[in-house]
DRENDO-1510 file (C-alpha; in Angstrom, 1 decimal, always signed):
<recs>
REC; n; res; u; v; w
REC; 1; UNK; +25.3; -79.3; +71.0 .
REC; 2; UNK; +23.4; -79.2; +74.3 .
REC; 3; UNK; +25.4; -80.5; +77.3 .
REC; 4; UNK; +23.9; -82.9; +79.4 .
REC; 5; UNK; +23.1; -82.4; +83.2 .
REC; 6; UNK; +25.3; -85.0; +84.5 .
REC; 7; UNK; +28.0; -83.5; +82.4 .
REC; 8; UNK; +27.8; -80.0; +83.3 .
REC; 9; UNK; +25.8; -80.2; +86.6 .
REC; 10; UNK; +24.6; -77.1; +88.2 .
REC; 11; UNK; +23.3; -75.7; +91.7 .
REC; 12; UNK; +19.2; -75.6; +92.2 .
REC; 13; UNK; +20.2; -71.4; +92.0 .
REC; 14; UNK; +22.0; -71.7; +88.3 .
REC; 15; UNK; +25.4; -71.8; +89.5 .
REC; 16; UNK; +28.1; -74.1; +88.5 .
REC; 17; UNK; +28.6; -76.7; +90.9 .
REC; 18; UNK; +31.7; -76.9; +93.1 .
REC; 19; UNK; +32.8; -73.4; +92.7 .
REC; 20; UNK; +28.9; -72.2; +93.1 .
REC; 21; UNK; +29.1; -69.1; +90.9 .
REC; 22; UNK; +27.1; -67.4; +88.8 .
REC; 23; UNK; +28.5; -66.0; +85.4 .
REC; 24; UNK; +28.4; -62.2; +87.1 .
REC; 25; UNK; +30.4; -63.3; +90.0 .
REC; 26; UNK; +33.5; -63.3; +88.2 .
REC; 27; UNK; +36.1; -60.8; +86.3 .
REC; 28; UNK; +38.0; -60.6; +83.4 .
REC; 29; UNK; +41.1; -61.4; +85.4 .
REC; 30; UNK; +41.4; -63.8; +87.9 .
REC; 31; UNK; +43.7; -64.6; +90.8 .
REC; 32; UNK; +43.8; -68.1; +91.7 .
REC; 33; UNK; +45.5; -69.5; +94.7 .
REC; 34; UNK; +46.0; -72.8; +96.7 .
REC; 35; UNK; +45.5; -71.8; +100.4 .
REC; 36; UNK; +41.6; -71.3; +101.1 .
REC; 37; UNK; +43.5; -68.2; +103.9 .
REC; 38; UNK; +45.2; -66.7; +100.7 .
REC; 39; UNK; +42.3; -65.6; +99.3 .
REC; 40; UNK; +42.5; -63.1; +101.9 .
REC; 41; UNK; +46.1; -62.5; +101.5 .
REC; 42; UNK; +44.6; -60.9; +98.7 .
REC; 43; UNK; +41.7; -59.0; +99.0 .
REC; 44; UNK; +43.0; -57.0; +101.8 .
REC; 45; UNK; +44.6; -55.1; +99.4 .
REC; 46; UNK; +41.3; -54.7; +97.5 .
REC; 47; UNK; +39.6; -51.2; +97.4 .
REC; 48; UNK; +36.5; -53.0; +97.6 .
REC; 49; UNK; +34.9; -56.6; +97.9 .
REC; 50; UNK; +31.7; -56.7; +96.3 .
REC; 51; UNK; +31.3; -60.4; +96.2 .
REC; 52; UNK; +32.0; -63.3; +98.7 .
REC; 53; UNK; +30.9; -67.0; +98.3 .
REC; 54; UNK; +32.9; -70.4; +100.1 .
REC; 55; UNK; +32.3; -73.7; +98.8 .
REC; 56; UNK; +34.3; -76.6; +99.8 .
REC; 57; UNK; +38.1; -75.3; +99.5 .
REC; 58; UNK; +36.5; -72.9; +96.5 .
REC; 59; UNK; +36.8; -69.4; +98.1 .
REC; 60; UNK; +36.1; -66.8; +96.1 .
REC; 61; UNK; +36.2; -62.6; +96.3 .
REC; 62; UNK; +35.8; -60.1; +93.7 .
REC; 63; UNK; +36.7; -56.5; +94.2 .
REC; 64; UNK; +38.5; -53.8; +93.1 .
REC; 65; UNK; +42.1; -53.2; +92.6 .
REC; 66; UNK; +43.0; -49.7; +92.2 .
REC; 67; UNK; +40.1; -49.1; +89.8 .
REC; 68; UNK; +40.6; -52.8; +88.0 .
REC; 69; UNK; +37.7; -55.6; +89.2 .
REC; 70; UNK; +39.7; -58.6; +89.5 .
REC; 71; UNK; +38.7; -62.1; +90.9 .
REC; 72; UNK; +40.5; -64.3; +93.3 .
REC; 73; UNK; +39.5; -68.0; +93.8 .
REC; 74; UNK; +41.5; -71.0; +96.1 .
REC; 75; UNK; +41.4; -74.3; +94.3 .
REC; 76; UNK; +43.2; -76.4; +96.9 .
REC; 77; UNK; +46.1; -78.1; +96.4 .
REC; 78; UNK; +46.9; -80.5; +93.3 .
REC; 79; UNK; +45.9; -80.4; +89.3 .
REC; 80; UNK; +43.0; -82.6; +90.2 .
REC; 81; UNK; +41.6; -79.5; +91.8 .
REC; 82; UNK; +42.8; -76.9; +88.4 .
REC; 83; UNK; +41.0; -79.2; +86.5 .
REC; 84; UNK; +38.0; -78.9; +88.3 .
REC; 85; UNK; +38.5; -75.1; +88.5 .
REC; 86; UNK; +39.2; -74.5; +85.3 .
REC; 87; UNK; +36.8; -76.5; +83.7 .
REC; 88; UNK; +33.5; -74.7; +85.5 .
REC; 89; UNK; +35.9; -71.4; +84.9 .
REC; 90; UNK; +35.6; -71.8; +81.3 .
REC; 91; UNK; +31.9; -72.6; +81.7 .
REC; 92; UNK; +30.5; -69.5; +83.4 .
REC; 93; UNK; +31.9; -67.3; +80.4 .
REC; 94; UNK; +32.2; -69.8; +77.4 .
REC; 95; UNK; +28.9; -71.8; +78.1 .
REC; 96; UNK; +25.0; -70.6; +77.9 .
REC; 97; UNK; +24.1; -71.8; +81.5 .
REC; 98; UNK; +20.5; -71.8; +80.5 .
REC; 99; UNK; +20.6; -73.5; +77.3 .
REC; 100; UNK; +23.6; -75.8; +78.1 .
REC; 101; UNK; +25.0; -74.8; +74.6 .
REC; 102; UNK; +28.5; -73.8; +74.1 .
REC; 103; UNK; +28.5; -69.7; +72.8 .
REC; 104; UNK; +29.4; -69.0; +70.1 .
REC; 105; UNK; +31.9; -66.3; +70.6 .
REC; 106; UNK; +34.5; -67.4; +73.3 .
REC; 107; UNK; +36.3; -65.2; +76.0 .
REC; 108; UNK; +39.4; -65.0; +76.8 .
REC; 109; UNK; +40.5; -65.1; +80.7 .
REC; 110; UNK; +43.3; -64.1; +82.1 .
REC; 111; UNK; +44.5; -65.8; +85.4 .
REC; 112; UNK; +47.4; -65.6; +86.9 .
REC; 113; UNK; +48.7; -68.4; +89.4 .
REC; 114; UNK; +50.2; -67.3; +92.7 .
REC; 115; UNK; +51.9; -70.1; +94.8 .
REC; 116; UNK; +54.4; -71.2; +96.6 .
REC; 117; UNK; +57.3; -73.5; +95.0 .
REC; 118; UNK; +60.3; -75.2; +96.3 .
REC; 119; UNK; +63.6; -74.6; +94.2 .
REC; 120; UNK; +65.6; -77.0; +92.1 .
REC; 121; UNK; +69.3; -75.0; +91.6 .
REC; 122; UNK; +71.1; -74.1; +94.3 .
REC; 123; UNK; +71.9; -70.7; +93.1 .
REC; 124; UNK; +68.3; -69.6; +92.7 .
REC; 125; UNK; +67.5; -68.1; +97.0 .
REC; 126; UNK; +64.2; -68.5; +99.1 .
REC; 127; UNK; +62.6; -65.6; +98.5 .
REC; 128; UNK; +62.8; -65.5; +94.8 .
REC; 129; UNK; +60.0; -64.4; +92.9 .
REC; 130; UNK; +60.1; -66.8; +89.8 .
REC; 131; UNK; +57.8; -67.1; +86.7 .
REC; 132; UNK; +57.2; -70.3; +85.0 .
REC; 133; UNK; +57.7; -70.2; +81.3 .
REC; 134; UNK; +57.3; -73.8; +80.5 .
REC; 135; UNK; +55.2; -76.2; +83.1 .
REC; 136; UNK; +56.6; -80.2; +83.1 .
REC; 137; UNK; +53.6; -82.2; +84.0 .
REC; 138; UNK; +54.6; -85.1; +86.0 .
REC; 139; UNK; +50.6; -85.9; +86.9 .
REC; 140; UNK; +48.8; -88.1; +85.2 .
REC; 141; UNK; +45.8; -85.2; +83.9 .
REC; 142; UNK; +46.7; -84.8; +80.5 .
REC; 143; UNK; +46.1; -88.7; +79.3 .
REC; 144; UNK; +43.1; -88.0; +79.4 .
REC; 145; UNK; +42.9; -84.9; +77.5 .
REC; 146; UNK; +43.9; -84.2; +74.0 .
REC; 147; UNK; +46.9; -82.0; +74.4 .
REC; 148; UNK; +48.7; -80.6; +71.7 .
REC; 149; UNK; +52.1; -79.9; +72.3 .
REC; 150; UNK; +54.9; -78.3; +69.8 .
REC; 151; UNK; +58.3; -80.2; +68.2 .
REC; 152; UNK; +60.1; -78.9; +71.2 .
REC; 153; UNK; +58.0; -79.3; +74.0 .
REC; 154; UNK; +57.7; -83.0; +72.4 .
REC; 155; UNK; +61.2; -84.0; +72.3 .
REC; 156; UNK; +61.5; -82.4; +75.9 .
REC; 157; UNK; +58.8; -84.8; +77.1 .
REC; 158; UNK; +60.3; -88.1; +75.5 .
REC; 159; UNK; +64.3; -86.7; +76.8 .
REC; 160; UNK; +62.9; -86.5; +80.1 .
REC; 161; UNK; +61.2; -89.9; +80.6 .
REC; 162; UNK; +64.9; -91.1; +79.0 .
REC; 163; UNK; +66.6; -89.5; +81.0 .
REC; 164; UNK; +64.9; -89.6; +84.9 .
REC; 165; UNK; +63.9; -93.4; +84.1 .
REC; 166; UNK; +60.1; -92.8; +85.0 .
REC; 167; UNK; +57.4; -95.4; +83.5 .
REC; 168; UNK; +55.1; -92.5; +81.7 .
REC; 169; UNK; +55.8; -89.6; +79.6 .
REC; 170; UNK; +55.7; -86.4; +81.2 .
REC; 171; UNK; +53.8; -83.4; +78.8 .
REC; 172; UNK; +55.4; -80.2; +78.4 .
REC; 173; UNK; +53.6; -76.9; +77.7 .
REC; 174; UNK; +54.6; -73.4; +77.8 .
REC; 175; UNK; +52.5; -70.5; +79.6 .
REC; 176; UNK; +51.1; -66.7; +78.5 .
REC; 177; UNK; +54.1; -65.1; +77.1 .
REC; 178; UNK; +51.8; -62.2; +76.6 .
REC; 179; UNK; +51.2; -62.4; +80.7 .
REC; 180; UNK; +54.7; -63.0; +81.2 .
REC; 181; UNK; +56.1; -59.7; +79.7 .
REC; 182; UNK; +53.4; -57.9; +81.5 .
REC; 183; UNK; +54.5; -59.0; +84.7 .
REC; 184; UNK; +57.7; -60.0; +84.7 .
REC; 185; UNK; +60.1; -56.6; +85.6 .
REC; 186; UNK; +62.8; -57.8; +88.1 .
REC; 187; UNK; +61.6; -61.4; +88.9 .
REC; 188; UNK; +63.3; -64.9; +87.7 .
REC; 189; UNK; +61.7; -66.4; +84.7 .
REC; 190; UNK; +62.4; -70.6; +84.9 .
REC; 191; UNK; +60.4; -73.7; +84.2 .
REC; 192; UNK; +58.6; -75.7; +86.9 .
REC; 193; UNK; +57.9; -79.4; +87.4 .
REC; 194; UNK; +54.8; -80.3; +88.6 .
REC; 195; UNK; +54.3; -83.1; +91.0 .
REC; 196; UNK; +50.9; -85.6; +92.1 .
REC; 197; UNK; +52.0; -85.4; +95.3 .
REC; 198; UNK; +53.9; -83.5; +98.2 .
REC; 199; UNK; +56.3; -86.1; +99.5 .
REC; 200; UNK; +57.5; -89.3; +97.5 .
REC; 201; UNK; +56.8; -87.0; +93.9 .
REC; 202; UNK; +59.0; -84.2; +96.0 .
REC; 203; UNK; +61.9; -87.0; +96.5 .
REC; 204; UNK; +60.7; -86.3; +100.3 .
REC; 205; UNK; +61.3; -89.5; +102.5 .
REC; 206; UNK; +59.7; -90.0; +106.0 .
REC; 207; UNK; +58.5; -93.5; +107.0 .
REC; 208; UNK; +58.0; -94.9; +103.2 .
REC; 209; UNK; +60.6; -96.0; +101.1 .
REC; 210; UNK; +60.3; -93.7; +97.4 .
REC; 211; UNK; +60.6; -95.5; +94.4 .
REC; 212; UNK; +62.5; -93.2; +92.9 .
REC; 213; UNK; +65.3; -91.5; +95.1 .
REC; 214; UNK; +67.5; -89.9; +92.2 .
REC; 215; UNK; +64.3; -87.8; +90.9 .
REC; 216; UNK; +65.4; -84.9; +92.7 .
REC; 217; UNK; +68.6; -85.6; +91.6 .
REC; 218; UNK; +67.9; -86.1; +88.3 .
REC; 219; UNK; +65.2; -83.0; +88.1 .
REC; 220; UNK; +68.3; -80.8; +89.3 .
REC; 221; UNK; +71.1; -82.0; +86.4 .
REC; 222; UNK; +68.2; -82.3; +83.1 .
REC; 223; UNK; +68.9; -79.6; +80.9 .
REC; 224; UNK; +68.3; -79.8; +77.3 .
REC; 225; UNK; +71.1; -77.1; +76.2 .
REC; 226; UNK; +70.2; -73.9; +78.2 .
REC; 227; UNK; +66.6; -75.6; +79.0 .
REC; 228; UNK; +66.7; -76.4; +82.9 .
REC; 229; UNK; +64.2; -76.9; +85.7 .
REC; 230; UNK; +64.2; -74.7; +88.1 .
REC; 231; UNK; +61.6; -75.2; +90.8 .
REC; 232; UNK; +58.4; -77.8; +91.8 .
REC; 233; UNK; +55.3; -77.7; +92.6 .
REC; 234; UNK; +52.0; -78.9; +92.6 .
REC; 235; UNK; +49.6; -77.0; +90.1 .
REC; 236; UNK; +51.2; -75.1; +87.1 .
REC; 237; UNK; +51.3; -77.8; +84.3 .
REC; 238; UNK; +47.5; -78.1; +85.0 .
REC; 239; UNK; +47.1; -74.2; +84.6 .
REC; 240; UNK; +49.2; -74.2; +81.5 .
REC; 241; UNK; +47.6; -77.2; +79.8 .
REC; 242; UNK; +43.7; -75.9; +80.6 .
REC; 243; UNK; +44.8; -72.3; +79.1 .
REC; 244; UNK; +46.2; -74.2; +76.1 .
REC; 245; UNK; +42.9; -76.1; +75.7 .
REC; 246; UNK; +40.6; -73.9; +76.3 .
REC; 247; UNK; +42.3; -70.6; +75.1 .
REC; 248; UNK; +43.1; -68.7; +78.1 .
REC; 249; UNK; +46.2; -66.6; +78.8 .
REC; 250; UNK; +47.6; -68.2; +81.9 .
REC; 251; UNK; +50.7; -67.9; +83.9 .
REC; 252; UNK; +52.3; -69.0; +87.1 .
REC; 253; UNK; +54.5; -67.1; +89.7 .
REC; 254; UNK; +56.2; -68.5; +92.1 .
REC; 255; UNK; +56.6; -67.4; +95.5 .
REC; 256; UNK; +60.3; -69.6; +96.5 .
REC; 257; UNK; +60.1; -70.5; +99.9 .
REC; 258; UNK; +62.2; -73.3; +100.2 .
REC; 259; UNK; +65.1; -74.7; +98.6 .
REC; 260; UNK; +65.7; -78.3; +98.4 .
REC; 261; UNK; +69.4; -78.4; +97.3 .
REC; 262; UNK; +70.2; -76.2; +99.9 .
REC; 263; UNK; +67.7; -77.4; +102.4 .
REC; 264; UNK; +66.8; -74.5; +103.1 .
REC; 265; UNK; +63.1; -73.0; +104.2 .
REC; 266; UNK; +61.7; -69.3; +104.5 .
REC; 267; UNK; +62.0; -68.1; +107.9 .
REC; 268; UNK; +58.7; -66.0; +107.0 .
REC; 269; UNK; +57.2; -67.7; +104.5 .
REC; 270; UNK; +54.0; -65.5; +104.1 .
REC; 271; UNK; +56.2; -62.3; +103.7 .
REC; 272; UNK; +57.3; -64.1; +100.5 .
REC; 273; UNK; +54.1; -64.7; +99.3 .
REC; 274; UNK; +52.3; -61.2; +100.4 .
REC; 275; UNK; +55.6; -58.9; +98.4 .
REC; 276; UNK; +54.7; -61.5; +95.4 .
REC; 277; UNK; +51.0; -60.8; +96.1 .
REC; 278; UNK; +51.1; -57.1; +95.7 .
REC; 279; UNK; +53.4; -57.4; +92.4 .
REC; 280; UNK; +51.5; -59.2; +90.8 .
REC; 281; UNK; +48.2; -57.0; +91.4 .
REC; 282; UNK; +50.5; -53.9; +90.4 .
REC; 283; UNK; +51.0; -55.4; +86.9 .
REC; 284; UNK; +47.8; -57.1; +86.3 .
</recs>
């Protein structure tokens, strides 16, 4: 099946469009992180950089790790973004840019997310360094996707709609659990809420009244036996749902630089996110 140009649209030099790469530009394993300046967070710990491009809030660098070539890319902030990412991602290794035909042999990517998060228990500190095992996707992305989700992930969903009152049904999908014993020695494993926003999503109030002012409340009591969220944040069920889709291993870690039972927030908030930074490239 040849893809169309308006469906797969691509740069007068052959590149995909927003993220303006070209299938060498990219690794096996990829990095991707939120803040455009993070990108640089981490490359300076790169041997080498070998490749540079900027495109929009798309940064990207690809350079050595201790031997390893490994790929780091910003998507801005929100799952509108991921999808975006992920989608011309998938392209430049699953896709025959020149014929527009799908190949038949896929490849599998591995990207890790590194972000920060804001935590949902009081006993989990800023600072923590926190895996997602399961995403909750309270953005709209996946109705318009086919996602398939599992029994349990399922009757999570439909118990969390009950339970937090909202008009939609949240989807549920777990991450790389392949990923996750690779990286995660000494650092909290939980399950993160995403959100479509920073503020009234967040349960955050300034001059607008929220329609919702128990969600943060409600997101800190849900548990489903020993099943309980843990932190939120804007991208992860987006990651997790795209490496579902399109056969990816994907995780997200979570840099924890606030807490908003506590309300609490990380005197240094980039020392959080470098330590997490450099663990992550130590186990990737």
């Amino acid at each position: 099946m040849k893809i169309s140009e308006t469906d797969l649209i691509l740069n007068p030099d052959g590149s995909v469009y927003h993220l303006n790469l070209l299938p060498k530009n990219i690794s096996d394993t990829i990095i991707a992180v939120g803040d455009p300046s993070r990108v640089y967070m981490v490359s300076q710990f790169f041997d080498e950089v070998e490749f540079e491009m900027n495109k929009r809030e798309f940064i990207t660098h690809v350079g050595k790790y201790k031997g390893k070539r490994i790929t780091v890319i910003s998507t801005g902030i929100g799952s509108d973004n991921v999808e975006i990412f992920f989608n011309e991602l998938d392209a430049l290794v699953n896709i025959d840019l020149k014929t527009r035909e799908p190949k038949s042999r896929k490849k599998r990517l591995k990207v890790v997310r590194i972000g920060t998060s804001g935590a949902l228990q009081e006993d989990i500190p800023v600072g923590t360094h926190l895996l997602s095992d399961y995403a909750v996707g309270l953005d709209n992305l996946m109705n318009f996707y086919d996602l398939p989700m599992d029994d349990f992930e399922t009757g999570l969903a439909h118990d969390l709609q009950k339970k937090t009152g909202l008009p939609f049904m949240p989807y549920v999908v777990r991450g790389s659990e392949a990923l996750r014993n690779q990286i995660e020695n000494e650092m909290q494993i939980g399950n993160t809420v995403t959100c479509p926003g920073f503020y009234a999503p967040q349960g955050r109030e300034l001059r607008l009244p929220i329609r919702f002012p128990q969600l943060l409340e409600d997101l800190n009591y849900y548990h489903k036996g020993d099943f309980w969220l843990t932190n939120f944040e804007m991208e992860t069920s987006a990651y997790y749902a795209f490496g579902r889709l399109l056969g990816h291993e994907v995780l997200s870690a979570n840099a924890i630089i606030a807490n908003r039972i506590k309300n609490k927030f990380a005197k240094d908030p980039n020392k959080v996110v470098e330590s997490l930074i450099k663990k992550v490239l130590d186990r990737i």
